[in-house]
C-alpha positions as CSV (number, residue, x, y, z in Angstrom):
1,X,375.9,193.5,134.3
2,X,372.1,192.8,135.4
3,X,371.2,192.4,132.4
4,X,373.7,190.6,131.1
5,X,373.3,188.3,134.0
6,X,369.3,188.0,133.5
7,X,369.6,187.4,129.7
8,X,372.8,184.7,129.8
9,X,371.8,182.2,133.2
10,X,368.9,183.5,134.8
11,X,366.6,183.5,131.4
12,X,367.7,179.5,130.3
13,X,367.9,178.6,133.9
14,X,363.6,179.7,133.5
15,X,363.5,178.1,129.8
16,X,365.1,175.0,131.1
17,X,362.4,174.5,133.9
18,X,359.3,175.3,131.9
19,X,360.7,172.4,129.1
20,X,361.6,169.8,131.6
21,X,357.9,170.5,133.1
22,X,356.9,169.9,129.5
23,X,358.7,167.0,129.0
24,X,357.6,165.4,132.4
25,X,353.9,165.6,130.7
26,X,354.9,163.9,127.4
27,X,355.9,159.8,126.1
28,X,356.9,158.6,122.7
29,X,353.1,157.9,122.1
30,X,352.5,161.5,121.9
31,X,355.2,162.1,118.9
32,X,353.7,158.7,117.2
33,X,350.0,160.8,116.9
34,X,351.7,162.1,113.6
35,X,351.3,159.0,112.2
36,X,348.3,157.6,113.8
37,X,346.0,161.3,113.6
38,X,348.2,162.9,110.7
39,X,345.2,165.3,109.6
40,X,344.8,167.2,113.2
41,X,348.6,167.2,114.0
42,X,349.5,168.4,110.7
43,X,346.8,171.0,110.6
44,X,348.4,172.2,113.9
45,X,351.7,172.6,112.8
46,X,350.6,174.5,109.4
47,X,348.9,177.0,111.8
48,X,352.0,177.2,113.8
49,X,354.8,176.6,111.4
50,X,353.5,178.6,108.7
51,X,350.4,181.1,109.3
52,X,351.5,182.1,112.2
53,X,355.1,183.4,111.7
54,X,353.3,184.7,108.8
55,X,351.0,186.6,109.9
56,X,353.4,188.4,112.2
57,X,355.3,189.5,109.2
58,X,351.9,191.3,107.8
59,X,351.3,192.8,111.2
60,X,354.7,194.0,111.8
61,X,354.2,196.0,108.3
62,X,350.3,196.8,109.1
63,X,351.7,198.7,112.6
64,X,354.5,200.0,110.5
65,X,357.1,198.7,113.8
66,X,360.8,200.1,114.0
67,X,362.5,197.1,112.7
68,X,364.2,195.5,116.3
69,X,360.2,195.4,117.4
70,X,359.8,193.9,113.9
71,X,362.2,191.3,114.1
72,X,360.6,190.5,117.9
73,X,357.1,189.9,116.8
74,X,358.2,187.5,114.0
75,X,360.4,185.7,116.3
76,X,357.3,185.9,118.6
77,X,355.2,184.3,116.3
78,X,357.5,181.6,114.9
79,X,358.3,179.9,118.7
80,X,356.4,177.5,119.3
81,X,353.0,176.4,121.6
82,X,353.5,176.9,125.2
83,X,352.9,174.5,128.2
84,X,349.9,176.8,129.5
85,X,348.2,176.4,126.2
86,X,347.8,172.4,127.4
87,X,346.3,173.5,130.7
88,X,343.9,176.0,128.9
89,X,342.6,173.2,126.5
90,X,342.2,170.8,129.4
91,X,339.6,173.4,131.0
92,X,337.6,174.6,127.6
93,X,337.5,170.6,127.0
94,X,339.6,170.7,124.1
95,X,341.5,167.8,122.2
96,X,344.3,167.4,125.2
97,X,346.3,165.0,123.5
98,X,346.8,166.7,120.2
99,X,347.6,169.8,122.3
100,X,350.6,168.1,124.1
101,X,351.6,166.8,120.8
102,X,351.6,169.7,119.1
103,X,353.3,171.4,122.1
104,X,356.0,168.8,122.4
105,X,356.8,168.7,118.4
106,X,356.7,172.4,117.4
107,X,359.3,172.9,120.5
108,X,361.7,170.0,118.5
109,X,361.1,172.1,115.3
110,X,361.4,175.3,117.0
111,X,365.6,174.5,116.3
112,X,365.0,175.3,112.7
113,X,362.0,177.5,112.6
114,X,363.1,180.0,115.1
115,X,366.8,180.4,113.9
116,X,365.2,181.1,110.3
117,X,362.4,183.1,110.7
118,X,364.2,185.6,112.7
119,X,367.4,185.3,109.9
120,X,364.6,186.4,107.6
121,X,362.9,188.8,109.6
122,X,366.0,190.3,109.9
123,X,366.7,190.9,106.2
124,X,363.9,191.5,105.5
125,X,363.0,194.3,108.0
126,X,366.7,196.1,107.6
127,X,367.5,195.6,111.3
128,X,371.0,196.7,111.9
129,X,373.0,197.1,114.8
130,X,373.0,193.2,116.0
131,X,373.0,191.0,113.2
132,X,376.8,190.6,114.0
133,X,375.1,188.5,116.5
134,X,372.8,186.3,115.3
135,X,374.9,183.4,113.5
136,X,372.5,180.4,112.3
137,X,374.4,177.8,113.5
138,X,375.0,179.9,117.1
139,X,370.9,180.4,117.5
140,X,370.2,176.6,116.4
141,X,372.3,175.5,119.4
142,X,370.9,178.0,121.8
143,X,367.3,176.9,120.9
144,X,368.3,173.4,121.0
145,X,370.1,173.8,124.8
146,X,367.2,175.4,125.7
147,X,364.4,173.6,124.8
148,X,364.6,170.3,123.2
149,X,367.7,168.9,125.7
150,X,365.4,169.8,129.1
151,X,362.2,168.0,127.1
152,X,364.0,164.8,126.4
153,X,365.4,164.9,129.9
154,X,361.8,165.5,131.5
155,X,360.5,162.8,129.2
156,X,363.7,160.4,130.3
157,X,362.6,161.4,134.3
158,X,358.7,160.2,133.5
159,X,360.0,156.9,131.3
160,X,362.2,156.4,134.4
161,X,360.3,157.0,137.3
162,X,356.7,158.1,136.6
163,X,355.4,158.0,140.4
164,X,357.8,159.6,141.2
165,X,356.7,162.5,138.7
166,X,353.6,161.7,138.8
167,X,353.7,163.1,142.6
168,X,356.1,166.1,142.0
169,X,354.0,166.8,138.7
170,X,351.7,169.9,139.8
171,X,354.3,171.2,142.1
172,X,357.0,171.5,139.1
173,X,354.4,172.8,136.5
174,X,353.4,175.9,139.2
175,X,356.9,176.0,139.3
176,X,357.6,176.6,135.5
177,X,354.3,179.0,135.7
178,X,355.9,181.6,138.6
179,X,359.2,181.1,136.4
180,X,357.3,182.2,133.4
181,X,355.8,185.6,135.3
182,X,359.3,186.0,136.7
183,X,361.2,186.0,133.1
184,X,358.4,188.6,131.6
185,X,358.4,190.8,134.7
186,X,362.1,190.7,134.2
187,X,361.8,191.7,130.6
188,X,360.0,194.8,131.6
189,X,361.6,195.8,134.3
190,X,364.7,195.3,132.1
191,X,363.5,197.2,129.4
192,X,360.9,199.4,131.5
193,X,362.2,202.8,129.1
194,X,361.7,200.7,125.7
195,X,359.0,198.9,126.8
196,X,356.5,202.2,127.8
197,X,357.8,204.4,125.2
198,X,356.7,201.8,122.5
199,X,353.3,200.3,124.3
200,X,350.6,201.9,121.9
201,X,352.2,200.4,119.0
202,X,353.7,196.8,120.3
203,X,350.2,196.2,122.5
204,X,348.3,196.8,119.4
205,X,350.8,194.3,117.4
206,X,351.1,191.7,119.8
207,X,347.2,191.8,120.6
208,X,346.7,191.5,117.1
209,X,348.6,188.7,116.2
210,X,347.3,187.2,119.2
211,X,343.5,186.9,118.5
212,X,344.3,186.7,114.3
213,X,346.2,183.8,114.8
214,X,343.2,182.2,116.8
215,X,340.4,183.5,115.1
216,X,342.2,182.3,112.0
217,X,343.6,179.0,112.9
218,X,340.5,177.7,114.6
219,X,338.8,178.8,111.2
220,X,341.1,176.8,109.5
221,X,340.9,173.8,111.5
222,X,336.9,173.9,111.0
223,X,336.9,174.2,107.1
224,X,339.3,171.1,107.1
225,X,336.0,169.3,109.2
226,X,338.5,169.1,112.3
227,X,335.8,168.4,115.3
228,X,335.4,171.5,117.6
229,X,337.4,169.8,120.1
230,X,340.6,169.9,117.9
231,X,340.0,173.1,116.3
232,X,340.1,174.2,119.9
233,X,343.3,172.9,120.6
234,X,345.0,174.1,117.8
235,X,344.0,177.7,118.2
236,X,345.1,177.4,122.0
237,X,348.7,176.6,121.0
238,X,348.3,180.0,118.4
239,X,347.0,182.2,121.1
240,X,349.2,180.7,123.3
241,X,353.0,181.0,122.3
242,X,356.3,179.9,124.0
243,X,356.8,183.6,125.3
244,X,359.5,182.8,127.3
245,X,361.6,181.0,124.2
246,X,361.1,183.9,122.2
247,X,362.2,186.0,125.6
248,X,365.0,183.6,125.8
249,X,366.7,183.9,122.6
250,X,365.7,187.7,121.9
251,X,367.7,188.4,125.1
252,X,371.1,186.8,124.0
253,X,370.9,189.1,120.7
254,X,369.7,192.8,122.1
255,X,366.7,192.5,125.1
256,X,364.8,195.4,123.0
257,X,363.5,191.8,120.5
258,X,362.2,190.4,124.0
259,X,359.5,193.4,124.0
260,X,356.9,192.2,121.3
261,X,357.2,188.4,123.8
262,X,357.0,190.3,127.3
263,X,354.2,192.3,126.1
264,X,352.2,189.3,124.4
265,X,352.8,187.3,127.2
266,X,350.8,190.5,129.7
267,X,347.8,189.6,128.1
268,X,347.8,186.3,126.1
269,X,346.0,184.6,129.0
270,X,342.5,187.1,129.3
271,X,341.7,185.8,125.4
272,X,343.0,182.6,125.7
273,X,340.5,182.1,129.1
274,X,338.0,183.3,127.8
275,X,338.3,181.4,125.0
276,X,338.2,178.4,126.8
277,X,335.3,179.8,128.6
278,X,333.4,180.0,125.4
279,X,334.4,176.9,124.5
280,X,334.1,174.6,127.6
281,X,330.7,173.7,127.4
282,X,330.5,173.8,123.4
283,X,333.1,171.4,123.6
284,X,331.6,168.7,126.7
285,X,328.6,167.9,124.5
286,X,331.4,166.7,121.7
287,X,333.1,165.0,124.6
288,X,330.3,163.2,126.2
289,X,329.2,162.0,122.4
290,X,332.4,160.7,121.9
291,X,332.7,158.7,125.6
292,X,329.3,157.6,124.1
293,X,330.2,156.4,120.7
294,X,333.0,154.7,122.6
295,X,330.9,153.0,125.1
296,X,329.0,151.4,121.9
297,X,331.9,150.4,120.0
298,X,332.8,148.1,123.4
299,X,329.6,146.6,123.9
């Protein structure tokens, strides 16, 4: 019954306040980057659309995963950035915009790249024993209740009254961060037997996928001739993912998918700080050229 109650009200209840702290930080000129920077936002979403889900497949093989901690890690990799990867590229001095943009248009797409990724994760790992539950149509609602109706209801509260956020802003987004520790020290607790009897092998996974999917996406953003500033953004948002999405809908199939996420989620934030450590003061000498450049251009 506890966990039943944790994984139906108490879990989107958490969800629902991270996304409307989301939302609160977003306006229509954030979705409209797509058009106006295509190259960085579309970079971005590659990285997270594509290479990352991706690469969680190969990992799941490389660790050799039962196939529920299979199906986790995929559905891990395929949710979208998280609000703390914003935060993180504020501090290293990373493109802040294109993070919040990235953020706030993966979590739209999330309704059709989380149902499907984990549909084929699914098959493709031989999971059995719950995929009586997981209907496409049933998961695309739950990730759109979830997610995209508490951002466009944060986004209506700023377009509505944006002192009034403005104000409340810091308190709500500490808010949504000791909601976030609360839904993954729930996980574990939850799934304490599951979650210790499988550590060597999900830590190693999730760790993994975790500094691949940075190490390979900032890469990526480089070769394209994305500025440092951008390239750090983007591989925030990979080492950085919704957790407590994944959590979310893992939980309303069988809590033993929430593992790979509650375990990712343990750590994600010691590489992604230092990260942004290594990056902070890489990325001020970009920033203070470009306030420069600016400066010109006006005068």
């Amino acid at each position: 019954m506890e966990d039943s109650l944790f994984a139906t009200i108490l879990l989107p209840i958490a969800l629902a306040v991270i996304m409307t702290s989301l939302g609160m930080s977003l306006t229509l000129e954030d979705f409209r980057r797509v058009v106006v920077y295509p190259r960085g936002i579309a970079i971005g979403l590659g990285n997270l659309i594509v290479v990352s889900p991706l690469l969680a497949f190969a990992i799941a093989e490389v660790f050799s995963l039962e196939p529920a901690l299979a199906v986790g890690l995929v559905l891990l990799g395929a949710s979208p950035g998280g609000t703390m990867a914003n935060l993180l590229t504020h501090l290293a001095r990373g493109d802040t915009a294109l993070s919040i943009s990235m953020t706030g248009i993966s979590s739209v797409a999330a309704v059709i790249t989380v149902p499907l990724y984990l549909t084929l994760a699914i098959d493709h790992f031989g999971a059995t024993g719950f995929d009586g539950d997981v209907e496409m149509f049933g998961i695309v609602l739950r990730v759109l209740l979830i997610t995209v109706v508490p951002l466009s209801f944060g986004m209506w509260l700023r377009a509505r009254r944006p002192q009034r956020v403005a104000a409340v802003g810091d308190a709500v987004r500490r808010a949504a961060l000791a909601v976030f520790v609360f839904v993954v020290a729930g996980v574990i607790v939850a799934e304490h037997d599951n979650v210790f009897e499988n550590l060597d092998a999900v830590a190693a996974a999730a760790i993994t996928l975790n500094l691949a999917a940075m190490a390979l996406s900032f890469s990526i953003a480089r070769l394209v001739r994305l500025d440092d500033r951008q390239a750090t953004a983007i591989a925030m948002e990979l080492g950085i993912h919704n957790s407590a999405l994944a959590i979310a809908v893992g939980a309303t199939i069988a809590t033993v998918l929430t593992i790979p996420a509650a375990v990712y989620a343990s750590f994600m934030f010691v590489s992604a700080g230092l990260f942004a450590r290594l990056m902070h003061r890489r990325n001020a000498a970009g920033a203070e050229a470009d306030t420069a450049h600016d400066a010109r251009r006006t005068t």
